[in-house]
Each structure stands twice: as C-alpha cells, then as structure tokens.
PAVO-704868 format. One record per residue: residue number from 1; x, y, z of N, C-alpha, C in turn. Coordinates in Angstrom, 3 decimals, padded with zeros to 6 digits, m for minus. Layout:
BEGIN
ATOM     n        n_u        n_v        n_w       ca_u       ca_v       ca_w        c_u        c_v        c_w
ATOM   NUM          X          Y          Z          X          Y          Z          X          Y          Z
...
// end
This chain:
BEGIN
ATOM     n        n_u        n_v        n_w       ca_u       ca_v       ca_w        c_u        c_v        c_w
ATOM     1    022.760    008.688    018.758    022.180    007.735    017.793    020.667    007.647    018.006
ATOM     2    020.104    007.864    016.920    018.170    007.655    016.965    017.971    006.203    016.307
ATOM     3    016.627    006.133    016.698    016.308    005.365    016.539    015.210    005.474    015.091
ATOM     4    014.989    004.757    014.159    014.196    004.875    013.078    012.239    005.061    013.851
ATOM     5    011.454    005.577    013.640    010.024    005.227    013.888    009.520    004.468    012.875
ATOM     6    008.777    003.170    013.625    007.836    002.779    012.289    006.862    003.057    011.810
ATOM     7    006.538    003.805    010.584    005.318    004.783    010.190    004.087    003.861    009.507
ATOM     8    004.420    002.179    008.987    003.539    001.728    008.915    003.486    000.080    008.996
ATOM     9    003.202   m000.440    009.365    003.306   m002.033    009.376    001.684   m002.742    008.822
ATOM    10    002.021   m003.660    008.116    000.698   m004.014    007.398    001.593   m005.933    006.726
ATOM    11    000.718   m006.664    007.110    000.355   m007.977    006.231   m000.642   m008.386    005.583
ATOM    12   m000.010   m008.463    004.187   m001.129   m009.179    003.079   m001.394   m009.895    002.581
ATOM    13   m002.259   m010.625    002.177   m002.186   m011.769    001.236   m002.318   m011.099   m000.457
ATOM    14   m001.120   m011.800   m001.064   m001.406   m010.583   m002.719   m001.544   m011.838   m003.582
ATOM    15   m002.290   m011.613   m004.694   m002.426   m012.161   m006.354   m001.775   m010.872   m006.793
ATOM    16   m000.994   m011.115   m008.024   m000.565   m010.176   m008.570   m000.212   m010.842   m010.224
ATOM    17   m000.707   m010.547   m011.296   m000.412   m010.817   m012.588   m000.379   m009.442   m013.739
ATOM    18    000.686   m010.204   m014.508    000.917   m008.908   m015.597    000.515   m009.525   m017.409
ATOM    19    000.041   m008.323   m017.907   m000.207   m009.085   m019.233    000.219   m007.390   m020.235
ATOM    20    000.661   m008.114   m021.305    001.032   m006.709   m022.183   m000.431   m006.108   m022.388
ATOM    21   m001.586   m006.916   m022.618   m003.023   m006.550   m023.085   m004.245   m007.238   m022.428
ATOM    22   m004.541   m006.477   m021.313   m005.270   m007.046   m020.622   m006.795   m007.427   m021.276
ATOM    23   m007.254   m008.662   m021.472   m009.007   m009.076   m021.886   m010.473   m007.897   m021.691
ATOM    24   m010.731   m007.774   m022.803   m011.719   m006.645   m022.189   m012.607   m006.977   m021.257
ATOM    25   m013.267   m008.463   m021.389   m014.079   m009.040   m020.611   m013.473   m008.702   m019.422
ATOM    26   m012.059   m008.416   m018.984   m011.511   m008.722   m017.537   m011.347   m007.165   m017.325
ATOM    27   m011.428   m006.177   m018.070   m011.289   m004.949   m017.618   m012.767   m004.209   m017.301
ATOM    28   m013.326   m005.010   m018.232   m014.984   m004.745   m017.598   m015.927   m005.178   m016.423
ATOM    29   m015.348   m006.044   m016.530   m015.934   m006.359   m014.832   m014.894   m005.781   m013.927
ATOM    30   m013.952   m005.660   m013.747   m013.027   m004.926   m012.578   m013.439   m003.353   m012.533
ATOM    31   m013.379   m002.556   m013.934   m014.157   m001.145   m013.679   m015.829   m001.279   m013.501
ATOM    32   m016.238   m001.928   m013.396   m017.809   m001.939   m013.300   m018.074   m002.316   m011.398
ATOM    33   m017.114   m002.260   m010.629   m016.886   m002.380   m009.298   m017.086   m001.227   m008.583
ATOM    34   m017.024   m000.946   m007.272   m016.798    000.082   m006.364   m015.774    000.535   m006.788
ATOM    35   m015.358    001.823   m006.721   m013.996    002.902   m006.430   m013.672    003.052   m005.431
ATOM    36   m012.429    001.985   m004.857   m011.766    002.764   m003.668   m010.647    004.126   m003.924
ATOM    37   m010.987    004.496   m005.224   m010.144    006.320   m004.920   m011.226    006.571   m005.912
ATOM    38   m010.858    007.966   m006.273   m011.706    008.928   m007.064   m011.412    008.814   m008.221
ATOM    39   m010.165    009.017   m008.296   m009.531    009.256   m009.293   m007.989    008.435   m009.832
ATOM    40   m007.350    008.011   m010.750   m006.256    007.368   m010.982   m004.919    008.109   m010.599
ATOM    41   m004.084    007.152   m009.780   m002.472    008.017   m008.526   m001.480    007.526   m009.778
ATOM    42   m001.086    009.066   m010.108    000.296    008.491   m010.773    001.381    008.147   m009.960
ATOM    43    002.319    007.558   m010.160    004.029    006.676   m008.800    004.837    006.591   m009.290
ATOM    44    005.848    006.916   m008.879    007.300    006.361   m009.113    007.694    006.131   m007.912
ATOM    45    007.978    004.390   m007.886    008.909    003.615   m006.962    010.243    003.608   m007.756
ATOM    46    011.292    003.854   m006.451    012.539    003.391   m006.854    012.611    002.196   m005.980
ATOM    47    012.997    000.896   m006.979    013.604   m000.377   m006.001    015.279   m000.309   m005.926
ATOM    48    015.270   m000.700   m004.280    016.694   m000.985   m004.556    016.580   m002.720   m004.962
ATOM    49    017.793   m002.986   m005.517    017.349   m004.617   m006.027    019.109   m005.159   m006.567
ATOM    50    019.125   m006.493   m005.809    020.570   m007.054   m006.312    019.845   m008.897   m006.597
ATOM    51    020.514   m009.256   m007.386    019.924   m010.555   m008.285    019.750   m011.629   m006.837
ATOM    52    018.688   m012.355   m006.596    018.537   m013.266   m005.766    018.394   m013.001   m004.389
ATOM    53    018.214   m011.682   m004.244    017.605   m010.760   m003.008    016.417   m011.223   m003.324
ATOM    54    015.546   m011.888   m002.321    014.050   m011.996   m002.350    013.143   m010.923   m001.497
ATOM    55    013.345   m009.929   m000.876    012.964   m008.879    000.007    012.454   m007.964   m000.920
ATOM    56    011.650   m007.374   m001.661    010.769   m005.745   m002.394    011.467   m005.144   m001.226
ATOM    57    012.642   m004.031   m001.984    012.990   m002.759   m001.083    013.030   m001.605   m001.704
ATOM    58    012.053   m000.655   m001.920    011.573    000.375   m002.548    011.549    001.513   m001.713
ATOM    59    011.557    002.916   m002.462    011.325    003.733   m002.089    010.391    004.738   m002.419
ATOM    60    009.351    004.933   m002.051    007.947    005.756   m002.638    007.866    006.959   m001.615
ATOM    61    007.971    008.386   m002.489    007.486    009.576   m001.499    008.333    009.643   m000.477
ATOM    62    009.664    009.282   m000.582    010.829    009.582    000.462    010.136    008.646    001.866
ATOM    63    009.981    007.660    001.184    009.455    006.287    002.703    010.459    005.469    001.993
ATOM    64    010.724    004.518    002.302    011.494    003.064    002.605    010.412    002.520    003.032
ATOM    65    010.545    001.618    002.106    009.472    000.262    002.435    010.252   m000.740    001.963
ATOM    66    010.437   m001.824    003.104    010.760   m003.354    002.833    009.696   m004.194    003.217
ATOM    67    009.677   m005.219    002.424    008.856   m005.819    002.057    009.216   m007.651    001.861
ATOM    68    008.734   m008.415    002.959    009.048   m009.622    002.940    008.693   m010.977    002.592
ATOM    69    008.801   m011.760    002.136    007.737   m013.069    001.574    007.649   m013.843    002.662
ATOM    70    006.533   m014.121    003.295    005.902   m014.618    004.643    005.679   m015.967    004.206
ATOM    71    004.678   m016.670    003.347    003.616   m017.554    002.779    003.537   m017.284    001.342
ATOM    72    003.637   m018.818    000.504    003.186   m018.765   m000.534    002.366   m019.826   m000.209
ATOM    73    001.403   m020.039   m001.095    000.018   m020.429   m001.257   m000.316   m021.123   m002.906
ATOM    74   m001.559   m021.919   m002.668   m001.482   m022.380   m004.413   m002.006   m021.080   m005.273
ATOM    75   m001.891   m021.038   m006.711   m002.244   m020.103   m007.648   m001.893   m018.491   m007.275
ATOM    76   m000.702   m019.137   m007.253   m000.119   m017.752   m007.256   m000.015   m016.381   m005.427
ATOM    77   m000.955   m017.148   m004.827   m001.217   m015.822   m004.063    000.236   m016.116   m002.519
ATOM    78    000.205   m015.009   m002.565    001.421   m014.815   m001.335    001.640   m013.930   m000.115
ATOM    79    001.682   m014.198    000.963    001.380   m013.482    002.075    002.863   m012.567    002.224
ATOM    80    002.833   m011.239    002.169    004.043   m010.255    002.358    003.515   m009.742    003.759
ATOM    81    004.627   m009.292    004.196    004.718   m008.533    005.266    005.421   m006.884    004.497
ATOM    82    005.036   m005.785    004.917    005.164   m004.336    004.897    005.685   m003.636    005.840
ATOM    83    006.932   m002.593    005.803    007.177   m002.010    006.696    007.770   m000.762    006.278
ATOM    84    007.450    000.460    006.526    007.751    002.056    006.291    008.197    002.676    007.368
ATOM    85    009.797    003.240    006.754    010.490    004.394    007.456    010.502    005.361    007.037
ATOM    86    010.589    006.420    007.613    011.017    007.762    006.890    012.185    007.927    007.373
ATOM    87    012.832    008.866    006.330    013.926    009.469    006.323    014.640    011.023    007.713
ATOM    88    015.560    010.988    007.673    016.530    010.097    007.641    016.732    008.821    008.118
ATOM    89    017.326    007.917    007.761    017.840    006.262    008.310    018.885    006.610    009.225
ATOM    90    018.416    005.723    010.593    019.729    005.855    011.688    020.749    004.494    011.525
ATOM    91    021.985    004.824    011.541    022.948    004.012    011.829    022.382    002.503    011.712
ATOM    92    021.733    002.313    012.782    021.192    000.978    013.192    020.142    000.288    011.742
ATOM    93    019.201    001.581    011.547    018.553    000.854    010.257    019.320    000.616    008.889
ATOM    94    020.416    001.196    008.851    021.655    001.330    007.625    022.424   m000.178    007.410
ATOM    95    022.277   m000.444    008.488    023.193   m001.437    008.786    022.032   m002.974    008.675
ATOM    96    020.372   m002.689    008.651    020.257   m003.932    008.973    019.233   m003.916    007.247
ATOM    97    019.760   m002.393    006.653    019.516   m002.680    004.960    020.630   m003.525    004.412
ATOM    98    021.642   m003.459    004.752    023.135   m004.275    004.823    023.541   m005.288    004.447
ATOM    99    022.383   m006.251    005.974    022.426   m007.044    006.087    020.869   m008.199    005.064
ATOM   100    020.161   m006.695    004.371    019.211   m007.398    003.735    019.817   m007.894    002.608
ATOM   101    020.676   m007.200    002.077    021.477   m007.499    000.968    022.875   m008.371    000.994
ATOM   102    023.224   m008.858    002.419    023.970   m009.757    002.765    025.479   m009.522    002.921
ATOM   103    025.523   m008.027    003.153    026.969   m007.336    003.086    027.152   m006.812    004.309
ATOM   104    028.778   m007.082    004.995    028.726   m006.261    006.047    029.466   m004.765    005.789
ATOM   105    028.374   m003.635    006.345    029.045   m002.647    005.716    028.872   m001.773    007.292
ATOM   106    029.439   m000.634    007.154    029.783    000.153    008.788    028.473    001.116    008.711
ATOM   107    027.883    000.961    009.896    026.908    002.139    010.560    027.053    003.419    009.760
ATOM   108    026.393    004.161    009.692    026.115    005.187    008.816    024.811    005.868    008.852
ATOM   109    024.415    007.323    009.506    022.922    007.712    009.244    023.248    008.597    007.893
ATOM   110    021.732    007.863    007.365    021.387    008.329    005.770    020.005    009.539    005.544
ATOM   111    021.176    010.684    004.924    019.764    011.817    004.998    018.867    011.540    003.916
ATOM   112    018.809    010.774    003.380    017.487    011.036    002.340    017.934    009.811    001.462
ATOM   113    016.704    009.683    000.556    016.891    008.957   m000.431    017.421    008.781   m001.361
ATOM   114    018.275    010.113   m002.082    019.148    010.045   m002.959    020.276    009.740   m002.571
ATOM   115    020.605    010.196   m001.107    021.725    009.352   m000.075    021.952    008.362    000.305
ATOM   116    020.858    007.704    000.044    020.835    005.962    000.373    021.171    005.637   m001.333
ATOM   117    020.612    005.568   m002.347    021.042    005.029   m003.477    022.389    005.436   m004.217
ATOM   118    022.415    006.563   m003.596    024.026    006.509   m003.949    024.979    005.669   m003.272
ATOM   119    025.094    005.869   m002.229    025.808    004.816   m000.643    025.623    003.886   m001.936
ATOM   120    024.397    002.762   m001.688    024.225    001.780   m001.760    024.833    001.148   m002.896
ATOM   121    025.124    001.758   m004.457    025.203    001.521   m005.454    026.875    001.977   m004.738
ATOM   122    027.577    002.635   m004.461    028.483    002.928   m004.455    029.847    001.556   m003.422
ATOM   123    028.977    001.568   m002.495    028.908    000.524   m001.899    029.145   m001.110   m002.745
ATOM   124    028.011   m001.441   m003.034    027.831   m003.170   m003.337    027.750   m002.422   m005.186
ATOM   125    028.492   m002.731   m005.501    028.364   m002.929   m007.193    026.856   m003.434   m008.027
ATOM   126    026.856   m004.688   m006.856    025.616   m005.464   m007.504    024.407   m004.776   m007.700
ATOM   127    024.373   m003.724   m006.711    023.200   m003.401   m006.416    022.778   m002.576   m007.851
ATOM   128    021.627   m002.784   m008.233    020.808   m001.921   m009.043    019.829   m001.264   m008.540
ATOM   129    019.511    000.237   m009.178    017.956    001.218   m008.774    017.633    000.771   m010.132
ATOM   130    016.243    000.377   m010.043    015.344    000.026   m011.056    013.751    001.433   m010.650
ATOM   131    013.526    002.086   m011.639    012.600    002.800   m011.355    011.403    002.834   m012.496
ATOM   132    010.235    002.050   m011.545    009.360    002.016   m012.151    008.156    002.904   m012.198
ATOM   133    007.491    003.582   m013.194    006.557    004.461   m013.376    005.569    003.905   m013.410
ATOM   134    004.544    004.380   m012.825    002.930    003.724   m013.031    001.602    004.131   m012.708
ATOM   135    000.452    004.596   m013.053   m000.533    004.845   m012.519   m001.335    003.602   m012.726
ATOM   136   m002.251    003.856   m011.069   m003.002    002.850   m011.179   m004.174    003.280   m010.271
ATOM   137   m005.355    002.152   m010.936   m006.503    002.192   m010.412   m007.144    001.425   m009.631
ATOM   138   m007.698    001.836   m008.040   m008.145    001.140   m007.111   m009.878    001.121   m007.166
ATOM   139   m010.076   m000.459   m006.811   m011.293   m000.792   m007.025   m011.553   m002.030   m005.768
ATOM   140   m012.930   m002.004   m005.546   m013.210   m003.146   m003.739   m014.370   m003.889   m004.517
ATOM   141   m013.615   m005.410   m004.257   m014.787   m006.489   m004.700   m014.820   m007.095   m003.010
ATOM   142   m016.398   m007.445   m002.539   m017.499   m007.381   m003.572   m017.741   m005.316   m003.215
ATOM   143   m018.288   m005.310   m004.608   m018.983   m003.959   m004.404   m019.577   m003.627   m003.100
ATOM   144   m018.849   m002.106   m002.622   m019.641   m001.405   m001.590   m019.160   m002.353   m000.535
ATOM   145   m018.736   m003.422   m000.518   m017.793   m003.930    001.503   m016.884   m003.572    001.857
ATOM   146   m017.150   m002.374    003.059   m016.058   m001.943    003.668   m014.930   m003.317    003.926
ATOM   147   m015.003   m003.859    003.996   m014.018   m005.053    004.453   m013.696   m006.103    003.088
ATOM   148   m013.808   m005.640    002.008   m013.251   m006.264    000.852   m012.330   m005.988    000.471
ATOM   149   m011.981   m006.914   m000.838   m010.341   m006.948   m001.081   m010.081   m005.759   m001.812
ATOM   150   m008.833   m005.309   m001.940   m008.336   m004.233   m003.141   m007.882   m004.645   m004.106
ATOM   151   m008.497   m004.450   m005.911   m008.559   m004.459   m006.721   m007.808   m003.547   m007.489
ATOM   152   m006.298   m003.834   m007.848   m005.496   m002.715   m008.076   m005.412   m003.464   m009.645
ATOM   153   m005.870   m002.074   m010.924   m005.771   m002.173   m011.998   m004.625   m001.179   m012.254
ATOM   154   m002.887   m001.761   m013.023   m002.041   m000.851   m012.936   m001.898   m000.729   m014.367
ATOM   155   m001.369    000.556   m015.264   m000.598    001.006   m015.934    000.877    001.255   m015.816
ATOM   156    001.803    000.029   m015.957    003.089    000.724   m015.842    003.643    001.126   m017.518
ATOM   157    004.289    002.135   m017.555    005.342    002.622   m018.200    006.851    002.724   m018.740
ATOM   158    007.193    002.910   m017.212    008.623    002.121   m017.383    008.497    001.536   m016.354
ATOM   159    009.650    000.433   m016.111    011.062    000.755   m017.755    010.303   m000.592   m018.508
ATOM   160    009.179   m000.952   m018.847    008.238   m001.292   m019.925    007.466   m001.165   m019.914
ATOM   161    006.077   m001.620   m021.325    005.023   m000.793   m021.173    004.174   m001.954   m020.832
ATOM   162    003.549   m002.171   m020.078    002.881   m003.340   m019.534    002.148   m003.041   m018.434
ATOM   163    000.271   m003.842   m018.346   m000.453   m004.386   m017.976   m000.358   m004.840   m016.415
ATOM   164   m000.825   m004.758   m015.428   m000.777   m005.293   m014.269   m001.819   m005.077   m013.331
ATOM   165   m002.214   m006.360   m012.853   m003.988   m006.612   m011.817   m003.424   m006.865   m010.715
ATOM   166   m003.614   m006.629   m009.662   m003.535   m007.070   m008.720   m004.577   m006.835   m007.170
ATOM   167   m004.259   m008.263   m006.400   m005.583   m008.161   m005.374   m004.616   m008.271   m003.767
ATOM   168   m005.782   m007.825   m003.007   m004.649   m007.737   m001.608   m005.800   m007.462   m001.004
ATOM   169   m005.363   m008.465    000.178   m006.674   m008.623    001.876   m005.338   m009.154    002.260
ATOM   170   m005.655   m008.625    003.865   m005.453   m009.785    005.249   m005.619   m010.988    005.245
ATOM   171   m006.593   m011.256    004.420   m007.113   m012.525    004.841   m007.455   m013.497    003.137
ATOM   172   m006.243   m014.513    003.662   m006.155   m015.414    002.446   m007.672   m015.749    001.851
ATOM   173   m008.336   m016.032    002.566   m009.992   m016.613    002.139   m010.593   m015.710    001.231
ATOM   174   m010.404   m014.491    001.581   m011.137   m013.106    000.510   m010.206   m013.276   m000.755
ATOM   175   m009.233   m013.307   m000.608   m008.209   m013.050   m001.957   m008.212   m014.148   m002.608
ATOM   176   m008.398   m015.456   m002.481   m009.089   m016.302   m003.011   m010.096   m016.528   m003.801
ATOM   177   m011.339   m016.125   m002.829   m012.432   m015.720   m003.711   m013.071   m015.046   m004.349
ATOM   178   m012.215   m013.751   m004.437   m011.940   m012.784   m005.634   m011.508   m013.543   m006.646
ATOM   179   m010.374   m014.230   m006.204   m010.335   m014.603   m007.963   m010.958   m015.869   m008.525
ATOM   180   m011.957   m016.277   m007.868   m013.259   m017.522   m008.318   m014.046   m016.495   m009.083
ATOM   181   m014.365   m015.471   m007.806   m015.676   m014.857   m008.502   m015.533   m013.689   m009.992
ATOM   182   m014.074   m013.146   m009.551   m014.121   m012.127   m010.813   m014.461   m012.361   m012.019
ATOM   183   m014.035   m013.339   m012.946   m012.789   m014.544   m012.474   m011.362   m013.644   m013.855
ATOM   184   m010.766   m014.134   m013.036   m009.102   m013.577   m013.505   m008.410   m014.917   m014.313
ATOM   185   m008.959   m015.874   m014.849   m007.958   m016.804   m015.510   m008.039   m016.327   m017.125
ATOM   186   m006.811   m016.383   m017.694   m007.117   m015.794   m018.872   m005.344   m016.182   m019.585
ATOM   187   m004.887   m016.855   m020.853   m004.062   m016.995   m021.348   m003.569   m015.505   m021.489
ATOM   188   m003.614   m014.772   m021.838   m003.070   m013.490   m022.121   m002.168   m012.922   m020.580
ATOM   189   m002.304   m013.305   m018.976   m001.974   m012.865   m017.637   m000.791   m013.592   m017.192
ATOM   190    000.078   m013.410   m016.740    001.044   m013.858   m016.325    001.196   m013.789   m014.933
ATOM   191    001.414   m014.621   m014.042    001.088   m014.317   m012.125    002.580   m014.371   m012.656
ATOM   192    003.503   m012.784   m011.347    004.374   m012.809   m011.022    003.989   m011.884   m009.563
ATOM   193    005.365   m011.503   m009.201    005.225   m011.067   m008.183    006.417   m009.494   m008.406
ATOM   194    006.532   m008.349   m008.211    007.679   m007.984   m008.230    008.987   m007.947   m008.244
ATOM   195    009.013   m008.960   m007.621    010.696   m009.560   m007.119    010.720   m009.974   m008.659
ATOM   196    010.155   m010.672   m008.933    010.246   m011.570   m010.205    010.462   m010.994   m011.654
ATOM   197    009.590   m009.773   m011.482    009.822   m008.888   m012.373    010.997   m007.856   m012.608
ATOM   198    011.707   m007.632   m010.935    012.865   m006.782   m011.108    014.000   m007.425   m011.631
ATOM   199    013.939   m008.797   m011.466    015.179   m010.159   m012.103    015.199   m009.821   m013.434
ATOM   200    014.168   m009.778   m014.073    013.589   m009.387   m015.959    014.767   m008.092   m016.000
ATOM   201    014.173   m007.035   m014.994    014.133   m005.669   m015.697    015.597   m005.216   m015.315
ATOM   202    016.389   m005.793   m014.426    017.561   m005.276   m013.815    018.169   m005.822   m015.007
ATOM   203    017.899   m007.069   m015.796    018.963   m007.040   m017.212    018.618   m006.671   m018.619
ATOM   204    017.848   m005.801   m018.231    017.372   m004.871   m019.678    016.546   m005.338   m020.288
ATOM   205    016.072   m006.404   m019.564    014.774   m007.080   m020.755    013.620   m007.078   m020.236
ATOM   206    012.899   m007.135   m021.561    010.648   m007.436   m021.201    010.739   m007.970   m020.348
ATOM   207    009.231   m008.338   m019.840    008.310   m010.163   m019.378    008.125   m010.346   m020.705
ATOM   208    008.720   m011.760   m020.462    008.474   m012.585   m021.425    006.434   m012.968   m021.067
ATOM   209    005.699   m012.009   m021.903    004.306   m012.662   m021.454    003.794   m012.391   m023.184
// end
C-alpha cells in the first residue's frame, strides 16, 4: 500500500462573481492591469459533485484537487484551503474521497481519472461529473506587485455560457482592497462561489443572474 504525495497545498482568500455580460467599464480597467500570463489558458475541470457536499472536488490535468471552505467573511470573500494529488489514488486516499462524500465504501487504489469517475458514479448514484469548459485571463492588481492579488477574468462555455471575475491572495486585507479600488460593484455580477454554481448546473439549469 502507497501512500498518495502531496503535489500542492495553498490557502486563499477568494471573491468570486459571475455575470452573463460583464460592464465594459469593469472589463476595462481589469485588462488595462499587469499580465500575470502571456497569453489566455484554455481548461476543462471535471467536478466530482453530490447536492449539499460543500468541498470543490475537481479534477484538472489528471490532478485531484479538493478544495475546502475555511472562512467566510463579509461581501462575499472566502478563505479555501487547496490540495493536489496525482494519480494513481492509494487505497487510503480512496477511502477518505468516501468519506468526503459521506459514504462508507472499501479501500480501493484508483489508476486514473476516468477510474475514479466511473467507481464513483457507479458507486453513490448521487454523485454527478459536471464538466466545465473555460478560458481565462490572469491579471495582478496593483500593477507590476510581485505580491498582489490575482485577477482572474473567466470565459466559461459549458455547460453555460457565462461571465466570471474572480480575485485570490493569502491575505484577506489585499482581496479586500482590490475590490474598493477596482471597484467590482455592479448590478449586472452575481458573487457565488463554485459550490454554488455546481447546485444550479448538476440540475440542468442557468444562474439565475
């Protein structure tokens, strides 16, 4: 029996809002920022996701990432915790995805990711793969600080076509005052969080925004 390695551990503080049509005023000042990439990353996450699971458990690039709600905070912002395995999953980590989803099910190492969503769906009924498509664009306020927040402008696709901003630091105080200074309030934005959005999308429907 092995043991899983952990390939990445990270805590954040996130804002995260979606709008079908984002304000130009608000897309112009966010591209008129630093570029933290060159160029725009196309993605496909698969979530695993069962109704009233509060844990983001996705899979990007054959990693497993779970993802936990630490801190919520006023206006929206929320401190997650991050954690990445690679494949294969040993016994021990099989069992304590299991238990994220609140089922007791028997030890099992999982070769890959199409091996885990099958199991899993095969397994718990409840469970749904929701797979969302998206490119998106990274940007650092304030301009040019190595130590500023990330400014993630997304395009998703599926499984709808919708708008999504989002900000992420370590440190609640920066992610805060990103959104004084940008400023991000705007009737057209909706603050959710993922979790919130897979509840929408696991029963076939929009955001209501």
């Amino acid at each position: 029996m092995f043991e899983n390695k952990l390939k990445f551990k990270e805590t954040l503080w996130e804002w995260r809002a979606f709008s079908l049509k984002v304000d130009l005023g608000i897309l112009r000042k966010i591209c008129s920022l630093s570029e933290k990439s060159s160029k725009p990353t196309k993605m496909v996450d698969n979530y695993l996701f069962r109704s009233g699971c509060e844990i983001n458990l996705k899979i990007r690039n054959e990693d497993l990432r779970i993802k936990k709600l630490v801190k919520k905070r006023s206006k929206g912002i929320e401190q997650w915790r991050t954690e990445a395995y690679g494949f294969p999953l040993s016994p021990v980590m099989f069992k304590t995805l299991a238990k994220v989803f609140k089922m007791n099910l028997y030890e099992r190492e999982i070769e890959n990711a199409e091996n885990l969503k099958f199991i899993m769906m095969q397994t718990i009924p409840t469970i749904r793969v929701i797979s969302v498509t998206k490119q998106r664009e990274l940007y650092i306020w304030p301009p040019n600080d190595k130590d500023g927040v990330t400014i993630e402008l997304a395009e998703i696709q599926k499984p709808e076509r919708v708008k999504s901003i989002g900000i992420e630091h370590r440190h609640y105080k920066k992610v805060n005052q990103a959104l004084k200074n940008l400023p991000l309030s705007s009737n057209s934005l909706k603050v959710l969080n993922y979790v919130n959005c897979l509840e929408v999308w696991a029963e076939g429907k929009n955001l209501s925004i």
